[in-house]
C-alpha positions as CSV (number, residue, x, y, z in Angstrom):
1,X,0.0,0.0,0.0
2,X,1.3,3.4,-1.0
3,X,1.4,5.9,1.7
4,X,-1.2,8.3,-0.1
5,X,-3.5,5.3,0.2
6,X,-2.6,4.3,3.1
7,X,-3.5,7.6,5.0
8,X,-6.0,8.6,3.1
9,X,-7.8,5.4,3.9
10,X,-6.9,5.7,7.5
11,X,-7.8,9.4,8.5
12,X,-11.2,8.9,6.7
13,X,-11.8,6.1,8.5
14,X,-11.6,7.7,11.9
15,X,-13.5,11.2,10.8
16,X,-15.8,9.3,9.3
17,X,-16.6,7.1,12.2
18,X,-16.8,10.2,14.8
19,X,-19.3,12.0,12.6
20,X,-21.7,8.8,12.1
21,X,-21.9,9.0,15.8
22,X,-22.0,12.6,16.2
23,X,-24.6,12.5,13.2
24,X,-27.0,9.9,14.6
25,X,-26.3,10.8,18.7
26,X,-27.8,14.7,16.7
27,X,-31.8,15.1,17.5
28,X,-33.9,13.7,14.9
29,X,-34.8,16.6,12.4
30,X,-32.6,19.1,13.3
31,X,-30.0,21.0,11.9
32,X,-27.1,19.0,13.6
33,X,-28.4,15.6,12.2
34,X,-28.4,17.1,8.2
35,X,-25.3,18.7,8.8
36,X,-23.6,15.8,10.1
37,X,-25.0,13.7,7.5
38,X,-23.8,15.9,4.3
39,X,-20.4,16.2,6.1
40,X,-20.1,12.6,6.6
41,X,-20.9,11.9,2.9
42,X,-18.0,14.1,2.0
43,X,-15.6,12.6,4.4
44,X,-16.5,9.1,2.8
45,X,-16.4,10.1,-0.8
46,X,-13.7,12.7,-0.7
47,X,-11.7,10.7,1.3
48,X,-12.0,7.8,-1.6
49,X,-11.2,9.9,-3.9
50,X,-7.8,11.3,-2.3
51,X,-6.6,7.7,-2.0
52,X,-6.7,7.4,-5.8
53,X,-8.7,5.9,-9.0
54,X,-11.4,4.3,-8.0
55,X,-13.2,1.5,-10.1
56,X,-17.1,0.6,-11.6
57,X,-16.4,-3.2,-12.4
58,X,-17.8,-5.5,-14.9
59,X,-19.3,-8.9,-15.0
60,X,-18.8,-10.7,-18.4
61,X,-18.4,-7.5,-19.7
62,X,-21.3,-5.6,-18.7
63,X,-22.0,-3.5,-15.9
64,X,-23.7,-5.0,-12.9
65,X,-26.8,-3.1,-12.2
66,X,-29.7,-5.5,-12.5
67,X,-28.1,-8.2,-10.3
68,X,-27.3,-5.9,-7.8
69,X,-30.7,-4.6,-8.1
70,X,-31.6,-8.1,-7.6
71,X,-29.2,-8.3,-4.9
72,X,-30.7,-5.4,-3.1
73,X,-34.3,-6.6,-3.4
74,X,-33.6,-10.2,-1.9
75,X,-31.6,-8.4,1.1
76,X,-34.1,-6.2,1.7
77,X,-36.6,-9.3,2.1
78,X,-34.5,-10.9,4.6
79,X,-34.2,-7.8,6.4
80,X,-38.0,-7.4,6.5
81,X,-38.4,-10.8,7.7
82,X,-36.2,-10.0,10.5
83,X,-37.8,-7.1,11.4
84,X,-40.9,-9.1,11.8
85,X,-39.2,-10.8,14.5
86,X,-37.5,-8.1,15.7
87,X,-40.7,-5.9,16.6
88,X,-41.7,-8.8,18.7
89,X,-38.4,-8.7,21.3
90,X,-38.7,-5.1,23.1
91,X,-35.2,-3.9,23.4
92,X,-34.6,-4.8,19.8
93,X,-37.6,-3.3,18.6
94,X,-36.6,0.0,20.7
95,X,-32.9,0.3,19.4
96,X,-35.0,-0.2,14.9
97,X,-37.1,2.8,16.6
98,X,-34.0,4.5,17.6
99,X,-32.7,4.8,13.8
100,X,-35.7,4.8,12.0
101,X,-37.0,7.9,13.8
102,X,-34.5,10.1,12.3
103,X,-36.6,8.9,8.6
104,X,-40.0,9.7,10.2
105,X,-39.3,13.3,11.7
106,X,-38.5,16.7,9.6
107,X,-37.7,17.1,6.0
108,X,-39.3,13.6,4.0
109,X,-37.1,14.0,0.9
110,X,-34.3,15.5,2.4
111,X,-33.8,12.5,4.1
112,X,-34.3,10.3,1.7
113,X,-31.3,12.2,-0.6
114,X,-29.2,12.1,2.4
115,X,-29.8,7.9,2.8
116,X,-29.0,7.8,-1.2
117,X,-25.7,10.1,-0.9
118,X,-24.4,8.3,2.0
119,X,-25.2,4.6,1.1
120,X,-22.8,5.7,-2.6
121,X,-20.5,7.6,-0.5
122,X,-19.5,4.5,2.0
123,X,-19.4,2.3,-1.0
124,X,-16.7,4.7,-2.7
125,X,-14.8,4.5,0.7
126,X,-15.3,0.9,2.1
127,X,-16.3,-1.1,-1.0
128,X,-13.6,1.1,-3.4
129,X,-10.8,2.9,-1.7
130,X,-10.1,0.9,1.5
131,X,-10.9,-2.4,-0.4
132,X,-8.2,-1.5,-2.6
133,X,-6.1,-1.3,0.2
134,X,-6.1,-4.4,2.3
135,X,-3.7,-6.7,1.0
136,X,-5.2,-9.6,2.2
137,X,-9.0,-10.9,3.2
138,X,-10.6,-7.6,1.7
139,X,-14.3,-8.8,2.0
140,X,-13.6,-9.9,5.8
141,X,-11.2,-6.7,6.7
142,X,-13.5,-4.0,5.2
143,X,-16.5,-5.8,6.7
144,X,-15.5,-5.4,10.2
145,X,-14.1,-1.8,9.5
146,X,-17.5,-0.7,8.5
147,X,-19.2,-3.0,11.2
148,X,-16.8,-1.4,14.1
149,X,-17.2,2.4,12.3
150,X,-21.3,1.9,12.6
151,X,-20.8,0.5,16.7
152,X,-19.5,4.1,17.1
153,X,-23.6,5.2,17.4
154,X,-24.2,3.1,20.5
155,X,-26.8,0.9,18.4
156,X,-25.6,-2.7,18.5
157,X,-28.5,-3.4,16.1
158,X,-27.6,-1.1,13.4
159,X,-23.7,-2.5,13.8
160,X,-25.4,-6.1,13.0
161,X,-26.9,-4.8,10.1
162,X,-24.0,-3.1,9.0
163,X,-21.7,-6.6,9.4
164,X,-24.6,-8.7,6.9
165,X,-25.0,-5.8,4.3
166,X,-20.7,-5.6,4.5
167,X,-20.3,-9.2,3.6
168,X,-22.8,-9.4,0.7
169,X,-21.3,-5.9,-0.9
170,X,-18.1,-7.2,-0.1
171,X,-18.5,-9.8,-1.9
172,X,-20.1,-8.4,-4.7
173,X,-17.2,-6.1,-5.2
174,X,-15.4,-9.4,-5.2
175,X,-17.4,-10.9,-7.8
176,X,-17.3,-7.4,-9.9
177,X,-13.8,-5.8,-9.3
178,X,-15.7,-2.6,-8.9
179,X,-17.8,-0.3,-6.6
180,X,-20.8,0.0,-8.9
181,X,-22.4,-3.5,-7.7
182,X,-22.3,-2.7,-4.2
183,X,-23.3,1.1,-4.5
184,X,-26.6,-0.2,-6.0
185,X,-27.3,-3.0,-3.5
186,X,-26.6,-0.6,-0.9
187,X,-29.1,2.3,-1.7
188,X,-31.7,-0.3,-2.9
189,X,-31.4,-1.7,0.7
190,X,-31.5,1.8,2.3
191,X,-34.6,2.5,0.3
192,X,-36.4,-0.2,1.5
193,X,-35.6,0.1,5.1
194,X,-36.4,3.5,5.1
195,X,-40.0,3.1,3.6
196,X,-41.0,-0.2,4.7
197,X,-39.5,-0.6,8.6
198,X,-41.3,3.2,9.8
199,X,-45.1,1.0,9.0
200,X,-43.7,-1.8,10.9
201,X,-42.4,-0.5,13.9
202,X,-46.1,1.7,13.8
203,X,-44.1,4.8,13.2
C-alpha cells in the first residue's frame, strides 16, 4: 500500500466514524443531524477519492446493475423478515425505533437524498478505496471496519446490520472488481428500510 492510500484510507476512516456517531447521537430533524449527514458523505467520498482511482467493475463485460438490483431486493426481504421478529423482542424493537425515527421526523425528501448520498458515498470508501487497500482478506477486513465504524452510534443493532450488508457488498465487489455492484445494493437496501421498517415498527 502506498502511503497516499494508506493515510487517506486511515484518517477517513476515523473522521468518518466520529461524525456517524455525532450525526445519529444529533436530535432527529434538526439542523445537527443534516449537517452531520452531508459532512459525513463528504468525508466518505472525498476521502476515496484522495486515496486514488477508483473502479465501476464489470461482470462478463457488462456493468452490474440488475443483479445488484436483484441483490438489493432479496436483502431487503431478509431484512423485513427479521424485522418481523425483531418488533416482537422489546429492546430490539426499541434500538429499529432509535434509527428509524431520524426517517419519520423533519424534512421527508431531504432524508431520503441524504440515505442515497451516504449509502454511494460509503461504497466509494469501504467497498472502493479501502478495499483497494487491504492486501489480504478484503471482504472480511472491510466488513469489520464498516461494522466497528457503525458501533461508534451506541446501536448494537444497526452495527449487526451493518456486518450482513458488508459481507454481501463485499462480496459483490469481489465478484465485480468494482464499486458499482455494491453502491446499488446498498441504496436499494437503504430504500427499502427506510419506507418499509417506519409501518412496521407503527411509526
Amino acid at each position: 500500500m502506498d502511503r497516499r492510500r494508506a493515510a487517506a484510507t486511515v484518517v477517513t476512516a476515523i473522521v468518518g466514524a466520529i461524525l456517524l456517531g455525532v450525526s445519529l447521537r444529533a436530535e432527529p430533524g434538526s439542523a445537527a443531524f443534516y449537517v452531520g449527514s452531508v459532512a459525513l458523505a463528504a468525508v466518505w467520498a472525498g476521502g476515496a477519492v484522495a486515496s486514488g482511482p477508483l473502479h465501476l467493475g464489470r461482470t462478463r463485460d457488462r456493468r452490474p446493475v440488475i443483479p445488484a438490483l436483484l441483490v438489493g431486493g432479496l436483502l431487503s426481504g431478509f431484512f423485513i423478515v427479521g424485522a418481523l421478529v425483531v418488533r416482537e423482542i422489546p429492546w430490539l424493537a426499541e434500538r429499529v425505533v432509535d434509527v428509524m425515527t431520524y426517517a419519520v421526523v423533519g424534512v421527508g425528501p431531504l432524508v431520503v437524498v441524504i440515505a442515497l448520498v451516504n449509502g454511494v458515498a460509503e461504497e466509494m470508501y469501504f467497498r472502493g478505496a479501502l478495499y483497494d487497500a487491504v492486501p489480504r482478506h478484503p471482504v472480511l477486513v472491510t466488513t469489520l471496519v464498516y461494522t466497528l465504524a457503525t458501533l461508534v452510534t451506541g446501536n448494537p443493532l444497526l452495527a449487526f446490520a451493518a456486518f450482513l450488508l458488508g459481507l454481501v457488498v463485499g462480496q459483490q465487489r469481489k465478484i465485480s472488481g468494482g464499486l458499482l455492484a455494491p453502491a446499488i445494493t446498498h441504496v436499494t437496501w437503504s430504500m427499502t428500510m427506510l419506507f418499509v421498517l417506519p409501518a412496521l415498527f407503527g411509526l
